[in-house]
C-alpha positions as CSV (number, residue, x, y, z in Angstrom):
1,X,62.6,-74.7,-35.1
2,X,64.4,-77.9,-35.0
3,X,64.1,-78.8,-38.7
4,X,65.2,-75.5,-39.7
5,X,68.7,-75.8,-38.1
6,X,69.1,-79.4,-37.7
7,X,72.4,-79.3,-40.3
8,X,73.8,-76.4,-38.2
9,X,77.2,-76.8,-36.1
10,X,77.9,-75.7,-32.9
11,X,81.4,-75.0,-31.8
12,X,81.9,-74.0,-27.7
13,X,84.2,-72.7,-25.8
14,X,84.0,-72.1,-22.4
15,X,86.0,-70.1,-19.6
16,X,85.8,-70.0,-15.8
17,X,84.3,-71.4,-12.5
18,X,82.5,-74.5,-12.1
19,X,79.1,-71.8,-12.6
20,X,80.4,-71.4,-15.8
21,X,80.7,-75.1,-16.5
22,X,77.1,-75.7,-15.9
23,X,75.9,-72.8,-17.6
24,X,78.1,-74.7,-20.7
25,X,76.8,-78.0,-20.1
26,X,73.1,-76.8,-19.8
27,X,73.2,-74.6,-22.8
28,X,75.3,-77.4,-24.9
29,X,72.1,-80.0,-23.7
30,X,69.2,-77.2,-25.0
31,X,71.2,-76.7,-28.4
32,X,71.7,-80.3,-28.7
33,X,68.0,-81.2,-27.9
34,X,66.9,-78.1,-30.6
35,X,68.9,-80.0,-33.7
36,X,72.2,-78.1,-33.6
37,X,75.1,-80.3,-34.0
38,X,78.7,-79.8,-31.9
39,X,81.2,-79.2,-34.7
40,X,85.0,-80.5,-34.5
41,X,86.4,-77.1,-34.9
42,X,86.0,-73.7,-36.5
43,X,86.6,-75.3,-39.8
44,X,83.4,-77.1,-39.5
45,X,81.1,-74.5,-37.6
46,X,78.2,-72.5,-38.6
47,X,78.3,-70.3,-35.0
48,X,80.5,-69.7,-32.7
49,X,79.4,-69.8,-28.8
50,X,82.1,-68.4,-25.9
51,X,81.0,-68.6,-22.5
52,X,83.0,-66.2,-20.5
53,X,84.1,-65.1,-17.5
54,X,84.9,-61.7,-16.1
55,X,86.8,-62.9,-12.6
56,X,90.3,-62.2,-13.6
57,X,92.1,-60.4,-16.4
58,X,93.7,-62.9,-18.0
59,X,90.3,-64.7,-18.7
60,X,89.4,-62.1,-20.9
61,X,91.9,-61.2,-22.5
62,X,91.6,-64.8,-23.4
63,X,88.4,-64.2,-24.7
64,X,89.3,-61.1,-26.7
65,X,92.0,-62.9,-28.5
66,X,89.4,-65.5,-29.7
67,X,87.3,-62.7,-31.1
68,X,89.8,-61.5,-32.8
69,X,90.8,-64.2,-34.7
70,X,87.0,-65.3,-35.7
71,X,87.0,-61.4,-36.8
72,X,90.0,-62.3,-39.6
73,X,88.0,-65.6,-40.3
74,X,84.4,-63.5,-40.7
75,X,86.4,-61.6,-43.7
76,X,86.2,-65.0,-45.6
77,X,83.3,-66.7,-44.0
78,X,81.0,-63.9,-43.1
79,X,77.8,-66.0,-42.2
80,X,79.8,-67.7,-39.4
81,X,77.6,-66.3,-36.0
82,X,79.5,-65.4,-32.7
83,X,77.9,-65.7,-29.2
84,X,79.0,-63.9,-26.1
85,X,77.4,-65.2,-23.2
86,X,77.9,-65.3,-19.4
87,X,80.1,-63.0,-17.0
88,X,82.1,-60.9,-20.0
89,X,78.8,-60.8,-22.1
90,X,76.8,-59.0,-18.7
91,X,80.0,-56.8,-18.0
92,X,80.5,-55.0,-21.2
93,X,77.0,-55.1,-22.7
94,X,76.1,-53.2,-25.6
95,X,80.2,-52.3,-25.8
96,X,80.9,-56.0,-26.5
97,X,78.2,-56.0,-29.4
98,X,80.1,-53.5,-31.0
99,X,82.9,-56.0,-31.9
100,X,83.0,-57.0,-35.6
101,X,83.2,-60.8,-34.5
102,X,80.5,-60.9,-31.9
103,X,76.4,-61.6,-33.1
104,X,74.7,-62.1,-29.4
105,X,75.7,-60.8,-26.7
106,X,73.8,-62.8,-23.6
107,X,73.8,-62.6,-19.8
108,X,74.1,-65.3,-17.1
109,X,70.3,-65.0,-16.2
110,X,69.3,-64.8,-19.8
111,X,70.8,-68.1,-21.0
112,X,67.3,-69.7,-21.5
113,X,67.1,-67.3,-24.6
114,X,70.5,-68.7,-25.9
115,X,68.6,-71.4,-28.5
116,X,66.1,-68.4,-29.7
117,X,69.0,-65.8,-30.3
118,X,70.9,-68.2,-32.2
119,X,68.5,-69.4,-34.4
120,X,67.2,-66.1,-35.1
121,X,70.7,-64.9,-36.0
122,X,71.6,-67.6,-38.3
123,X,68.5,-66.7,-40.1
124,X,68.9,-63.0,-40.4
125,X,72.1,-62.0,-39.2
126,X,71.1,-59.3,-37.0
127,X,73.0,-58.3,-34.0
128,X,71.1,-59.1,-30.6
129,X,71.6,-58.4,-26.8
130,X,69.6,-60.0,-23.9
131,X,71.3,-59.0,-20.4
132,X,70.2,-57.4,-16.7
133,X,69.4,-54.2,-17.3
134,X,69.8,-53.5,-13.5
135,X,71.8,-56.0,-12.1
136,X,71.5,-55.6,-8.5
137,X,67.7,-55.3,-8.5
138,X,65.4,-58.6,-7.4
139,X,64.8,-60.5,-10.4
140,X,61.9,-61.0,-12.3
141,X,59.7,-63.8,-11.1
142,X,59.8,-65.4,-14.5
143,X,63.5,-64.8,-15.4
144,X,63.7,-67.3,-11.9
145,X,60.9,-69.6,-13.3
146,X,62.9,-69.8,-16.5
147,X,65.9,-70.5,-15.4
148,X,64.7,-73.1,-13.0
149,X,62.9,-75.0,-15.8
150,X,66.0,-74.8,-18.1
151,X,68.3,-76.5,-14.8
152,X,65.9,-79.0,-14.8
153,X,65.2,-79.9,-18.3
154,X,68.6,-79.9,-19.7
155,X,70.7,-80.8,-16.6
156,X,72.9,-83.9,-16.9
157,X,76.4,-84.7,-17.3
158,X,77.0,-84.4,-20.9
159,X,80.1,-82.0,-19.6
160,X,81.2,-84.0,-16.9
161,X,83.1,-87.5,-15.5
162,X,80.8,-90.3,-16.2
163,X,77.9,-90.5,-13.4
164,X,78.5,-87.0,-12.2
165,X,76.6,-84.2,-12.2
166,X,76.3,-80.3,-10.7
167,X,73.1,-78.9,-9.2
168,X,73.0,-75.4,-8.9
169,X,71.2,-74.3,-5.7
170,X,71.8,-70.6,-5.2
171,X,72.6,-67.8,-8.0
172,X,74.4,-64.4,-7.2
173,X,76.1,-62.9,-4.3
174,X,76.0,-60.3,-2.0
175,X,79.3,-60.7,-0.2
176,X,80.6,-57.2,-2.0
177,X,84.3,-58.3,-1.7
178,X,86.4,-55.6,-2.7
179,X,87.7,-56.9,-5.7
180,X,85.3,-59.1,-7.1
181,X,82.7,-58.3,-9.9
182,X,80.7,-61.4,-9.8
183,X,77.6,-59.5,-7.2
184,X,78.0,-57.3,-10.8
185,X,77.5,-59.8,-12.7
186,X,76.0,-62.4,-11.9
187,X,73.0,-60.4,-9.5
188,X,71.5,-60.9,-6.3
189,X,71.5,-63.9,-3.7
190,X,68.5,-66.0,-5.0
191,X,68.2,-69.8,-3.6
192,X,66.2,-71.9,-5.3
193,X,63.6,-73.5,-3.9
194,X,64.1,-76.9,-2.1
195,X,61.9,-78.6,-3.5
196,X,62.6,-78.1,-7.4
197,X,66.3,-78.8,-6.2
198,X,65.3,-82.3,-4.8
199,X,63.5,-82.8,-8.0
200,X,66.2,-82.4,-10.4
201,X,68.3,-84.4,-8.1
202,X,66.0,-87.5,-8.2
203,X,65.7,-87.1,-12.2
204,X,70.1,-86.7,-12.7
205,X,69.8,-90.0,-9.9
206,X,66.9,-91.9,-12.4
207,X,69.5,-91.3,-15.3
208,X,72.4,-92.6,-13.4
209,X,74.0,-89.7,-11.7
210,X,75.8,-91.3,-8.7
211,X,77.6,-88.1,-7.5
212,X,75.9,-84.8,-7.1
213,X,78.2,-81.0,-6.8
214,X,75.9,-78.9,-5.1
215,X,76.8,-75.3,-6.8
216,X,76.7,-71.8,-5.0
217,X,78.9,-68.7,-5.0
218,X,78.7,-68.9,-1.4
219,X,76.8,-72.0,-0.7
220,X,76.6,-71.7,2.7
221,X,74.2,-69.0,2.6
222,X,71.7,-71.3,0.7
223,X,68.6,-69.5,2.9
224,X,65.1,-70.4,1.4
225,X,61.5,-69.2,3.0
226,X,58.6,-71.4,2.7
227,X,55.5,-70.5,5.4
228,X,56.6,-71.3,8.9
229,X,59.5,-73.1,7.3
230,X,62.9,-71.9,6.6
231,X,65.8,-74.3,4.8
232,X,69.4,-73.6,5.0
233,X,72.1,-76.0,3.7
234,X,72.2,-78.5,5.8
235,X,68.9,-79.4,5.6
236,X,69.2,-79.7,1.3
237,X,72.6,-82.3,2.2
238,X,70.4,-84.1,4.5
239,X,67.1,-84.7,1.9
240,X,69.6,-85.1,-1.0
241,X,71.2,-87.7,1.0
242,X,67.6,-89.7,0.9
243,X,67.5,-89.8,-2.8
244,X,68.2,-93.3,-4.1
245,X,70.9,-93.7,-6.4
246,X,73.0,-91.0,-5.1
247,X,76.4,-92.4,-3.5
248,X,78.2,-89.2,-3.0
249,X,77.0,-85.5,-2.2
250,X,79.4,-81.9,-2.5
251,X,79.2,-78.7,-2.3
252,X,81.5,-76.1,-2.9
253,X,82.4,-73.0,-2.7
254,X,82.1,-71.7,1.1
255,X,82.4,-68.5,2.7
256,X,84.5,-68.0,5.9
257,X,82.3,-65.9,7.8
258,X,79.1,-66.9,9.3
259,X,80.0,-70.6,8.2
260,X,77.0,-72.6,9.9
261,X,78.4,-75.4,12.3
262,X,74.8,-77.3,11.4
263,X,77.1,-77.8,7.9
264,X,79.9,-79.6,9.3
265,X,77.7,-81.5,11.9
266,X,75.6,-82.8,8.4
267,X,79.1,-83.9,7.1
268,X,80.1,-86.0,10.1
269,X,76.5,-87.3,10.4
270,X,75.5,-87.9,6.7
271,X,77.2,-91.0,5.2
272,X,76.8,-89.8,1.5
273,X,77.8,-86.2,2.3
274,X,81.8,-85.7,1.4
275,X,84.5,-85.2,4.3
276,X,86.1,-82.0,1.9
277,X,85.7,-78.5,2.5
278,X,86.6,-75.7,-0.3
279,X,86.7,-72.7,1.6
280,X,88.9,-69.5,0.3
281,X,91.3,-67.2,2.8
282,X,91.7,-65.3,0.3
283,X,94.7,-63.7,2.7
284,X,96.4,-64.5,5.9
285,X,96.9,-60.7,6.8
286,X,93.7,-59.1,8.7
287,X,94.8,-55.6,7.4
288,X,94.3,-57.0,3.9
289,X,91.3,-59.2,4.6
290,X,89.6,-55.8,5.8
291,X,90.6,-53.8,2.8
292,X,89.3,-56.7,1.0
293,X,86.1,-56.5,3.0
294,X,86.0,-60.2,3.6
295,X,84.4,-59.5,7.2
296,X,86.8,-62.3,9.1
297,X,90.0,-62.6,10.5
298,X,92.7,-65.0,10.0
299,X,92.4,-65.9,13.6
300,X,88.7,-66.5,13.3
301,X,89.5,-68.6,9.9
302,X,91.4,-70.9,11.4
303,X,89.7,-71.6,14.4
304,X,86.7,-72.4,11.6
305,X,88.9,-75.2,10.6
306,X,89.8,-76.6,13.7
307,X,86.0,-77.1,14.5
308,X,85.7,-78.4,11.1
309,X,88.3,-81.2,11.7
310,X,87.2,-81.9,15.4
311,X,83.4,-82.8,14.4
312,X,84.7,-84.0,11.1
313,X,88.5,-85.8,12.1
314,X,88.8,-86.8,8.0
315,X,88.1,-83.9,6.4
316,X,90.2,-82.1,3.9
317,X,90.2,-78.8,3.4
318,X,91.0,-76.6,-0.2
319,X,91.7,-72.9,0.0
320,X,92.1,-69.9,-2.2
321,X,94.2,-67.1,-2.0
322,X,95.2,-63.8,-3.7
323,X,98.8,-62.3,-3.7
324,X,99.5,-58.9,-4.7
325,X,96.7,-57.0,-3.6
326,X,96.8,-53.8,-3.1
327,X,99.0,-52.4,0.1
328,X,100.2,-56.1,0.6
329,X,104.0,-55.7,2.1
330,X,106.1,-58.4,2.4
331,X,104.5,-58.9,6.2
332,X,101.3,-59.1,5.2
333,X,102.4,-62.0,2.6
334,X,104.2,-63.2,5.3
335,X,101.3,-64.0,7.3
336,X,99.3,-65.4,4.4
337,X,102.4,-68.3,4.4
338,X,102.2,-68.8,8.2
339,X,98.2,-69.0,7.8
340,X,98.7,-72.1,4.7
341,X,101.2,-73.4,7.2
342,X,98.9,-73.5,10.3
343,X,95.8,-74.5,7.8
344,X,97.7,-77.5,6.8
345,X,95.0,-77.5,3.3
346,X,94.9,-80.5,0.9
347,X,95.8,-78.3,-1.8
348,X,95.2,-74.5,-2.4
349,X,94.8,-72.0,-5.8
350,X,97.2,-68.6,-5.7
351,X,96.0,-65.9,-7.9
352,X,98.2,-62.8,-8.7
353,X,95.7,-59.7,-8.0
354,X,94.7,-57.6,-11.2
355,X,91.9,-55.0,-10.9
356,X,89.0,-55.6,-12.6
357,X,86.2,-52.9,-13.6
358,X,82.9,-52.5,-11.7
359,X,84.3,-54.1,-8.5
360,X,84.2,-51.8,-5.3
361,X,88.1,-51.8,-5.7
362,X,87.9,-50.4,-8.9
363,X,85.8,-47.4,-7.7
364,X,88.4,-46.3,-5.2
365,X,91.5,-46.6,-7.1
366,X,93.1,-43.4,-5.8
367,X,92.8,-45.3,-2.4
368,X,93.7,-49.1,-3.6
369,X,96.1,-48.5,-6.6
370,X,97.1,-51.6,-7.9
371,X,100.9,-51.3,-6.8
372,X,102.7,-54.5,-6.1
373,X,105.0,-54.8,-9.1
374,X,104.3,-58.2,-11.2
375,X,107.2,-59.9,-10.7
376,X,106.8,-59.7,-6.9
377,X,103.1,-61.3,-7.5
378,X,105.0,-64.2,-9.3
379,X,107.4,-64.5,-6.5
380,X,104.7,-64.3,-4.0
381,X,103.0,-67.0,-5.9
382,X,106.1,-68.9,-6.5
383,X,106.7,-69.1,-2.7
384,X,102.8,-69.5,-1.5
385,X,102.6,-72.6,-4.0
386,X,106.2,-74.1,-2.8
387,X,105.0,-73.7,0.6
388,X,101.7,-75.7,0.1
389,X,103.5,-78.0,-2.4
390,X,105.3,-79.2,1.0
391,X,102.3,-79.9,2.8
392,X,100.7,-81.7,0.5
393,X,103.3,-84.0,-0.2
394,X,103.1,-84.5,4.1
395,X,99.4,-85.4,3.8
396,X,99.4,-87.1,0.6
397,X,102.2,-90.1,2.2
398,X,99.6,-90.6,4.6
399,X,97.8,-92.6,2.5
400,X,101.0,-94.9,1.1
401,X,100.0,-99.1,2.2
402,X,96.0,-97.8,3.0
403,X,93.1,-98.2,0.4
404,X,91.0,-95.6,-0.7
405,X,87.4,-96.1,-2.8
406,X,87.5,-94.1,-5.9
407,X,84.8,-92.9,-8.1
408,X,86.6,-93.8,-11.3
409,X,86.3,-90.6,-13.9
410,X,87.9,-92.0,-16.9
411,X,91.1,-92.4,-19.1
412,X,93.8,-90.5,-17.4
413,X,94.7,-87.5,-19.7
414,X,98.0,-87.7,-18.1
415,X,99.0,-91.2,-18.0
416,X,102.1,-91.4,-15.2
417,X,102.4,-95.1,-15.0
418,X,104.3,-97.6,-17.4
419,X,101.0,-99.4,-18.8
420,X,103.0,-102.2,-18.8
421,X,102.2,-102.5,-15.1
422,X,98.8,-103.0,-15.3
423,X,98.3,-105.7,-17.6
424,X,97.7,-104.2,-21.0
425,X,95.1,-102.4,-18.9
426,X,94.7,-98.1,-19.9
427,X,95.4,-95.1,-16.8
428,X,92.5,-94.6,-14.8
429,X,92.0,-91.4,-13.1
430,X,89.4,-91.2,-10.2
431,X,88.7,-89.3,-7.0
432,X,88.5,-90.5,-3.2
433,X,85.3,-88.9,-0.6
434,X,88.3,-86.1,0.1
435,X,89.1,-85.0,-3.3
436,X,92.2,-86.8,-3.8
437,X,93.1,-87.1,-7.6
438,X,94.1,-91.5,-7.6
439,X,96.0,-93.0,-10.6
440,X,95.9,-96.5,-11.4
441,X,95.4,-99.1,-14.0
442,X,92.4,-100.6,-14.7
443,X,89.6,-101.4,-17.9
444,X,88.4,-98.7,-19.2
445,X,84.6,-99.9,-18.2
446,X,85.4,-98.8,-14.6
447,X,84.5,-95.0,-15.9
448,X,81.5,-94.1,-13.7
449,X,82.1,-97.0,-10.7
450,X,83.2,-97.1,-7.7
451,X,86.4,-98.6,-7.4
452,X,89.0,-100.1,-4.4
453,X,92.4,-98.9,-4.9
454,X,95.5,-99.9,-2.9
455,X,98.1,-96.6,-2.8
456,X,101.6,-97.7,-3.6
457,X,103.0,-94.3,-4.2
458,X,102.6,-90.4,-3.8
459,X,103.5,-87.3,-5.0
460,X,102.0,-83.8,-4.0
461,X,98.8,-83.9,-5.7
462,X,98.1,-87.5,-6.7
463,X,98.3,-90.6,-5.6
464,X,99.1,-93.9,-7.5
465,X,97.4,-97.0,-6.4
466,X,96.3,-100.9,-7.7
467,X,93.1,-101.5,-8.1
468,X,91.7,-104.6,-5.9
C-alpha cells in the first residue's frame, strides 16, 4: 500500500477537544508511517482530512464552511478526496456523505480504518462510510482491540510541545448531560485496560516523552475489572508515576459528582502527579444544574474544592461554564458569578449555550426552548469572563519575586517581551506543575527541558519571568 501512495499529500484540519487532538495526531502518525506526505496547503493536496467536532454550533458551522469551499475547488480539481471523520462525521452519517465535497465519512471508533478508506478512495473515487451503527450499544471486542493497537502504535507527540504526549485511558460517556451529544457520539464508557495503558506509557517515556495528559471525557470514572482486581484512577497515576522517564503526570477533564477523594490524596502523595484540577460547574444555579442533569449542587461543588485545596494546599483549579441555557434568569446567572467568586479558579472557559441535535435537550424542546436572546449570552459572557479576569490577575501576582520550574514548550507564538531583554535570545513559552502559561527569554534548545524561571511580572493569564 505504501508504494502506491507514497507521492500523495495529506492536508489536516482539525476541530475540538483535546480527544480530538489525539485522534489528529494518531491518525496524522498512521498516514505518515503508510507513505502519505502532509501537504502545505490545499494548493498542494491530493485529499483533504477534517476531524470534527459536534460539541457546539459554531464548530460546525466551521466545518460546513470548509466543505463548501473544497466543493467550488472540486469543480476544477475533481480528484481532490475529502474526509469527514470524528464527532460531525458519527452525527450526521450517511446525510454528511451526501455533500458534493465530502468522500469518507468516518466515526470516532472507526478511525483505524482512516489509512484503508483513503487509499481506496484515491484509487477509485467511490464514496465510503464507516461509523457506529448503534452508538450506545457495548462495542465490539475487536473495534476495542483495534483501537487500542492503533493508540499504541502511532501514539507520540508529532502534534504536541516537544516531550509531551496524551494517553487516552477511557472512551465515551454516560453522564447524559442534558445538552451534550458527546454519549451520542462518541459511545459508551469503556476504560482501557491498565495494563496496555502502562505500556504505551513506558514506550512514549523510551522515545522521550517527559510529560504524560492522561485523557478521559470524565476521567474520574476510569473503572477497569480484572479477576479479584478492580483499578480506578488513582491507582493508573500511581503505576504511571513508576515509569522512568516520566517527570510530570495530568489528567483532565473531571466530573463534579462522585469525584473520588483517593484522586486528590494521589495528587498530594505522588511527586510526579500535577497540583491542577480541570473540573467544569458548568453553572452556579442548582435549578439549572438539575435541568442540566449534572446530578450536583453548587453547594456540593464547592465544598469538592475546598477538600481538594486542604489535602492538596497548591493546587489550581480550571472550570467550565455555560451561560444562556435554557430558563437561566438573571438570578440564576447571578449565582454562577458568586460560585467563580467563591471558587477562586486559575482560569475558566464561558460558552454561550446553543442546542445541538440528538442531545436529551434537544428532545424536549417544547420544555427547554432555547430562549435567552444572544446578546444577553454575550453579556453574560462578557461579565462571567471580567469577573474571573479579576481573580486571576489576584492569583497570578502571587507568584511576582518567586521561581517557578517550567517545562519549556517552544517559541512563543505571541512574543510579549522586547527580545532585546534577553540577550539576542528568542520568547520562550512554557508551563509550571499548575498550568501556568510562563514567558521568558531563553535559546531556543530549551524546547522540551525543564527550566528555572524567576517571575518579574504578571498579567491575568501569564506570567513573565528570567530564566536562571
Amino acid at each position: 500500500m505504501k508504494s502506491e501512495i507514497c507521492n500523495t499529500k495529506l492536508l489536516i484540519k482539525s476541530f475540538g477537544c483535546q480527544m480530538n487532538k489525539l485522534d489528529t495526531a494518531l491518525i496524522t502518525s498512521a498516514l505518515q508511517q503508510a507513505g502519505f506526505q502532509l501537504a502545505g496547503d490545499i494548493s498542494q493536496a491530493d485529499a483533504v482530512l477534517i476531524n470534527t467536532c459536534s460539541v457546539r454550533e459554531h464548530a460546525e458551522e466551521r466545518v460546513l464552511a470548509h466543505l463548501g469551499n473544497l466543493k467550488h475547488i472540486k469543480k476544477t480539481r475533481p480528484e481532490i478526496i475529502v474526509a469527514v471523520i470524528g464527532c460531525m462525521a458519527q452525527r450526521l452519517g450517511d446525510k454528511l456523505l451526501e455533500h458534493e465535497a465530502v468522500d469518507i465519512v468516518c466515526g470516532p471508533a472507526q478511525i483505524p480504518k482512516v489509512p484503508e478508506l483513503l487509499t481506496k478512495a484515491l484509487a477509485d473515487k467511490v464514496k465510503r462510510i464507516a461509523v457506529s451503527e448503534k452508538i450506545r450499544q457495548e462495542p465490539p471486542a475487536e473495534e476495542v482491540e483495534a483501537l487500542d493497537r492503533f493508540e499504541c502504535l502511532y501514539d507520540s507527540d508529532t502534534q504536541q510541545p516537544p516531550c509531551q504526549a496524551f494517553v487516552r485511558v477511557m472512551r465515551g460517556c454516560d453522564k447524559f448531560c442534558s445538552y451534550c451529544v458527546v454519549p451520542f457520539v462518541r459511545g459508551r464508557e469503556v476504560s482501557r485496560a491498565p495494563g496496555g495503558i502502562m505500556e504505551q506509557i513506558k514506550k512514549l517515556a523510551s522515545e522521550g516523552i517527559k510529560q504524560i495528559t492522561l485523557l478521559g471525557q470524565t476521567i474520574n470514572s476510569y473503572k477497569y475489572v480484572a479477576g479479584e482486581k478492580t483499578y480506578y484512577l488513582a491507582d493508573l497515576l500511581e503505576m504511571a508515576g513508576k515509569i522512568d522517564g516520566i517527570r510530570w503526570i495530568r489528567f483532565i477533564t473531571s466530573y463534579p459528582a462522585g469525584f473520588d477523594e483517593t484522586i486528590l490524596r494521589a495528587m498530594a502523595d505522588l511527586p510526579k502527579v500535577c497540583p491542577y484540577l480541570h473540573i467544569p460547574a458548568q453553572s452556579g444555579s442548582d435549578k439549572i444544574l438539575r435541568a442540566m442533569n449534572r446530578n450536583y449542587t453548587a453547594a456540593e461543588y464547592l465544598a469538592l474544592l475546598q477538600n481538594a485545596r486542604q489535602i492538596v494546599p497548591d493546587i489550581a483549579i480550571a472550570g467550565d461554564f455555560i451561560v444562556g441555557f435554557p430558563g437561566e434568569t438573571e438570578q440564576d446567572f447571578e449565582a454562577t458569578v458568586d460560585l467563580v467568586e467563591k471558587a477562586q479558579y486559575k482560569n475558566c472557559f464561558v460558552f454561550k449555550y446553543s442546542p445541538r441535535p440528538g442531545t436529551r435537550l434537544w428532545r424536549a424542546e417544547d420544555k427547554f426552548k432555547d430562549d435567552i436572546p444572544a446578546e444577553v449570552k454575550k453579556q453574560r459572557n462578557y461579565k462571567l469572563l471580567a469577573v474571573q479576569e479579576k481573580i486571576s490577575d489576584r492569583l497570578s501576582r502571587e507568584f511576582l519575586d518567586k521561581t517557578v520550574e517550567v517545562l519549556v514548550e517552544g517559541l512563543s507564538k505571541k512574543p510579549h517581551l522586547d527580545s532585546a531583554e534577553g540577550g539576542n535570545c528568542p520568547q520562550l513559552v512554557g508551563r509550571t506543575a499548575g498550568d501556568w502559561i510562563v514567558v521568558f527569554n531563553g535559546p531556543e534548545s530549551l524546547a522540551g527541558q525543564f527550566a528555572q524561571v524567576k517571575i518579574i511580572k504578571t498579567r491575568p493569564l501569564t506570567l513573565f519571568g528570567e530564566i536562571l
